[in-house]
C-alpha positions in Angstrom: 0.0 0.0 0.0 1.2 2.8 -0.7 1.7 5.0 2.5 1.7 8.2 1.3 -2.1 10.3 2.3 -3.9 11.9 -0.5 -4.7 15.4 0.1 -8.2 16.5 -1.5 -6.7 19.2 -4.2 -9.3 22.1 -2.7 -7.4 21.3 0.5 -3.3 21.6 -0.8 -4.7 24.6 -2.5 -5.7 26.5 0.2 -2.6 25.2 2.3 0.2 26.4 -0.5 -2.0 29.5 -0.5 -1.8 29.7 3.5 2.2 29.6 3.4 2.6 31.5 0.7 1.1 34.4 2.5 2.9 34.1 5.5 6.2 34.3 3.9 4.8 37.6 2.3 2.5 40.3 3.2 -1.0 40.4 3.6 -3.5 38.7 1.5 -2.7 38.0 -1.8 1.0 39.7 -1.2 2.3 35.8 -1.7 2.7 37.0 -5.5 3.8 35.7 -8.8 7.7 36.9 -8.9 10.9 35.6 -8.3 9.9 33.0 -6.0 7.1 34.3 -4.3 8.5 32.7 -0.7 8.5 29.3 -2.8 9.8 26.6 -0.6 9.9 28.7 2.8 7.7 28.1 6.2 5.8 30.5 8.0 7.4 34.1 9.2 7.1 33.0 12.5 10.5 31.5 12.9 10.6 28.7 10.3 13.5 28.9 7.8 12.9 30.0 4.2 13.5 28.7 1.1 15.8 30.4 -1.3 13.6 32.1 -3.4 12.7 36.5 -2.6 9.6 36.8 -0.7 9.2 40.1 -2.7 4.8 40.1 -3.4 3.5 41.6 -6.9 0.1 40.8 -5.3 -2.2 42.5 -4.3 -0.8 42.7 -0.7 0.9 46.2 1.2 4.1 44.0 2.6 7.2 43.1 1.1 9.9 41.1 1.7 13.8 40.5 0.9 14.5 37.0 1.8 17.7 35.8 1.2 17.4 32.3 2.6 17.9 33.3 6.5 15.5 32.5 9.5 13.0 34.9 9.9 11.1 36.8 8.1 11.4 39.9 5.9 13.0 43.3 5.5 10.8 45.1 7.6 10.0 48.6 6.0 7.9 50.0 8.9 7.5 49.1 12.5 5.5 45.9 12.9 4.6 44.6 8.9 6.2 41.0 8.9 8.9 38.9 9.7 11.5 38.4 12.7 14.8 38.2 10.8 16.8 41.6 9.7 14.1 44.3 10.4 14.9 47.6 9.6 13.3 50.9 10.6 11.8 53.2 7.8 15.0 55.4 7.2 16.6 51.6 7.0 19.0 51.7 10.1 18.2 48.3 11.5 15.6 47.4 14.7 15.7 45.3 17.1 12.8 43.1 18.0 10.6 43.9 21.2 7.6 41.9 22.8 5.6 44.3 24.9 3.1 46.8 22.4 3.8 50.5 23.8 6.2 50.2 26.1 9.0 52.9 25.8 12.9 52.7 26.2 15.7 55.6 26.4 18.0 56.5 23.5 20.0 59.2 23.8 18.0 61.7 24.8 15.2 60.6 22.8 12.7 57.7 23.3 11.3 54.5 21.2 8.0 52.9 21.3 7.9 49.3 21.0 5.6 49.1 18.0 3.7 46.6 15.4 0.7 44.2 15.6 2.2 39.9 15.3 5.4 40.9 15.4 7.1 43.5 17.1 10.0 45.9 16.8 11.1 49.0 18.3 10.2 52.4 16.3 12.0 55.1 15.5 14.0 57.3 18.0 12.2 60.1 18.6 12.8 63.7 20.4 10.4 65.1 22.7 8.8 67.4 20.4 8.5 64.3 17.8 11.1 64.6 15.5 13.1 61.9 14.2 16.6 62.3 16.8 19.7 62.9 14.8 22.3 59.6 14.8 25.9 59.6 15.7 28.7 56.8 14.8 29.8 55.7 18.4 29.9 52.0 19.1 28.0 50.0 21.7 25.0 51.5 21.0 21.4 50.3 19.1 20.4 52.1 16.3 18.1 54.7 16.3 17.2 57.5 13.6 18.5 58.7 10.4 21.6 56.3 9.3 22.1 52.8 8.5 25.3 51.9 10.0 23.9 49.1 11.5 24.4 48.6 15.4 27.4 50.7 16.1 25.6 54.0 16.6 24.0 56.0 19.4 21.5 58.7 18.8 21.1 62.2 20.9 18.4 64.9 20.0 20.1 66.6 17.5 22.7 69.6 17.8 22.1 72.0 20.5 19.8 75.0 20.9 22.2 78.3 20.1 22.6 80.1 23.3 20.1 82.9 24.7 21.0 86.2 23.1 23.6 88.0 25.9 21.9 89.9 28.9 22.0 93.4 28.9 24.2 93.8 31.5 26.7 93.0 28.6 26.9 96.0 27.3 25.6 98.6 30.3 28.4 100.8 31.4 26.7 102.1 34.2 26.9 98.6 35.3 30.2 97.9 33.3 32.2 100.9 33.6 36.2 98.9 33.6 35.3 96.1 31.4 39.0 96.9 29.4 40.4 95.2 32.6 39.7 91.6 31.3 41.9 90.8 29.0 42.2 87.4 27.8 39.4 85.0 28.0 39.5 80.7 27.7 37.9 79.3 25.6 38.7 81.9 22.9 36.5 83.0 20.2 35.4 79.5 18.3 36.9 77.4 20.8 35.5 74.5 23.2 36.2 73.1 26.3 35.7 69.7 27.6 33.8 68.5 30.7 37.2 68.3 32.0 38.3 71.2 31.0 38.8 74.6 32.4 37.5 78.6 31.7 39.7 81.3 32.4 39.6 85.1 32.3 42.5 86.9 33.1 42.9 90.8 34.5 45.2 93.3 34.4 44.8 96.5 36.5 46.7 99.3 38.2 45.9 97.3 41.5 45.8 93.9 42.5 41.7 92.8 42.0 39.5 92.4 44.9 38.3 88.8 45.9 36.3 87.7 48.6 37.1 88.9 52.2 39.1 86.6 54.4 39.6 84.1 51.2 42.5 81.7 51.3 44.4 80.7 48.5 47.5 78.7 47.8 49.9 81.1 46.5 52.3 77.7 45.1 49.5 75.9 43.0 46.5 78.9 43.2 43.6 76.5 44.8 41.3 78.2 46.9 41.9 76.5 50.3 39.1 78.4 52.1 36.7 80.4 50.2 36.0 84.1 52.1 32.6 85.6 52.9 31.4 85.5 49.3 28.3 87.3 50.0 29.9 90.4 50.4 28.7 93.3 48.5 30.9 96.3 47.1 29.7 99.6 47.1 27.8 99.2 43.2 25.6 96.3 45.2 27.5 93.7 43.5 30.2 91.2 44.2 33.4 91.2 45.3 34.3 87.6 44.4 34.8 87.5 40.8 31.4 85.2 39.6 30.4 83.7 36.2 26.8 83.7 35.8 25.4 81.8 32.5 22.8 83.4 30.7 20.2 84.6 30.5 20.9 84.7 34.6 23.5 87.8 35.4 24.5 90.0 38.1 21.9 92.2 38.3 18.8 90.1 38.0 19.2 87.9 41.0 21.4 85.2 39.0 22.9 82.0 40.6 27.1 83.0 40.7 29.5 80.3 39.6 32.6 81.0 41.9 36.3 80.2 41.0 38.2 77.3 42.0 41.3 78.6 41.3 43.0 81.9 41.3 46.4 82.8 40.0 48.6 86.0 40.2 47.8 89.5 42.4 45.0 89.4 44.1 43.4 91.2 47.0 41.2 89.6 50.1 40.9 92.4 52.0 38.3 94.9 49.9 37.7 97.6 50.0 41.3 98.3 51.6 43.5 98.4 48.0 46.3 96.4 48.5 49.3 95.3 46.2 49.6 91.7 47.1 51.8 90.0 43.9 52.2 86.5 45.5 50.1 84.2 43.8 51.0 81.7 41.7 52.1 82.5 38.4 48.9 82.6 35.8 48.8 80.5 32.8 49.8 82.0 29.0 47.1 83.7 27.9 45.6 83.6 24.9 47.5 85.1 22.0 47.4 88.9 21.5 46.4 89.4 24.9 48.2 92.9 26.3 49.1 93.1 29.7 50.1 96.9 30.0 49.5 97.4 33.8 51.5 96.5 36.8 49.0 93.8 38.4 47.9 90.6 36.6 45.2 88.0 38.0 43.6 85.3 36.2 40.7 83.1 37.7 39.6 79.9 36.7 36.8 77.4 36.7 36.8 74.0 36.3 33.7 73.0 34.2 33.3 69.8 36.4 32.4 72.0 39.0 29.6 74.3 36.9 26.9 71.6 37.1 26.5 72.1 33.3 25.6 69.7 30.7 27.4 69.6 27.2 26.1 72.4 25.2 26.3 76.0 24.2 26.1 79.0 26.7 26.5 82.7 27.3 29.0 83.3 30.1 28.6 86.5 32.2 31.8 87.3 33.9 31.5 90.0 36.9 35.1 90.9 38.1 35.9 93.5 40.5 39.2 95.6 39.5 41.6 96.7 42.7 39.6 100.0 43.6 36.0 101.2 42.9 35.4 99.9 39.4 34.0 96.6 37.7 33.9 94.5 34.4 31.4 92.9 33.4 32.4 90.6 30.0 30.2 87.7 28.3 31.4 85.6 25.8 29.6 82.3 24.3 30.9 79.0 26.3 30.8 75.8 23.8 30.8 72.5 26.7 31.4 69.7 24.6 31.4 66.0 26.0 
């Protein structure tokens, strides 16, 4: 007898029609091309044959098969297949299994998304926008390139800084502001999270800092900072402060004191003094003119700002060696 079963031909018809569309799209997607999924099992995790999936059907899915397990290229979150998916800018996806839940990437967020199988979407900012991609290994994919799985994604470039306070440019406020001379980073420069920001001064007399503040005059660390609320007689500081815009001296902004300070300085306002024992300041910046007798130069490490990467408007308040004060702002770029 001959053991093989017959199979009723209304029956093999509607099974061959059956796989056939589960190795393409929707209904009637299984197609007449290149294969049509010919000799493959079901996208759910069978192996396919060697023949392209693609559908000239009727159906909205397509496929790419090339033979591996899985299913489909995916073009958009959630159509077929569990093998190489691919997000609709074609950076690849990686497979999920809870419908809307949510996951961080860089500074955007992805939505696990599809209907029988699913995939994470696109990386997304908080206003919506696709997030812009960056090569850096380590990371999934998430936006607008296909370089596969070595890439992170952040939100895109950062805002531009807030137009300068101003304070900037008030001389009743600002009426010395030729005492800072040098400033670090320079114009079109950066600085590092590890990095430092300098302005340096140069006056007839040695600038005021805060009263009773100790310094060491071999490496310029403050040791002991002084009594930093102290007000000179223009209402403002004596302790030199950055401020970062749009906060500022005058409108109840959050000061950033110095962690170190280099050169002549003075802790003893509103007494002048001529102390010229500090340590000695860093070079300056080129083309920076130091004409007077007393040189300071005060620095901040940006580890100590509290500041994320990005870019800024830095408001520097310095108080020269008598009665007078600069105010100077120049655009900070923080980069990681």
């Amino acid at each position: 007898m001959n053991p093989l079963v017959s199979i009723p031909s209304a029956v093999a018809a509607s099974t061959i029609l059956t796989v056939l569309a589960s190795c393409g799209g929707g209904p009637g997607s299984f197609g007449y091309g290149d294969g049509g999924g010919g000799g493959g099992t079901a996208a759910d995790g069978g192996t396919r044959g060697t023949g392209s999936s693609t559908g000239n059907g009727t159906g909205s899915s397509t496929g790419s098969g090339n033979g591996s397990s899985g299913g489909g290229q995916l073009t958009a979150p959630g159509l077929v297949g569990l093998g190489d998916a691919a997000l609709p800018d074609g950076a690849p996806a990686e497979m999920c299994t809870t419908p809307g839940a949510t996951r961080s990437c860089c500074g955007g967020t992805q939505t696990c998304m599809g209907n029988e199988f699913l995939a994470w979407g696109p990386c997304l900012d908080s206003m919506g926008a696709p997030a812009v991609c960056v090569i850096d290994a380590g990371r999934p994919g998430c936006g607008n390139i296909s370089e596969g799985f070595a890439m992170v994604c952040d939100a895109g470039p950062p805002p531009p800084p807030p137009p300068p306070p101003s304070v900037c440019n008030d001389p009743t406020v600002s009426n010395e502001p030729e005492i800072l001379v040098g400033f670090e980073p320079a114009t079109g420069q950066t600085v590092g999270m590890s990095g430092q920001i300098k302005v340096w001064v140069n006056d007839e007399n040695s600038p005021f800092i805060a009263p009773g503040e100790m310094v060491d005059n071999t490496t310029g660390r403050i040791t002991m900072p002084g009594n930093r609320t102290a007000t000179a007689a223009d209402g403002l500081l004596y302790e030199p402060a950055l401020y970062i815009s749009p906060q500022s001296p005058t409108n109840g902004g959050t000061p950033l004191f110095p962690q170190w300070i280099k050169g002549s300085y003075n802790n003893n306002p509103p007494t002048r003094g001529t102390f010229t024992g500090g340590a000695p300041i860093d070079p300056a910046p080129p083309g920076t003119s130091f004409t007077l007798t007393y040189s300071a130069e005060f620095i901040w490490d940006v580890s100590a700002l509290g500041l994320p990467p990005g870019m800024y408007v830095g408001v520097f308040s310095v108080h020269d060696g008598d009665h007078d004060r600069a105010i100077g702002c120049i655009n900070i770029t923080i980069t990681p």
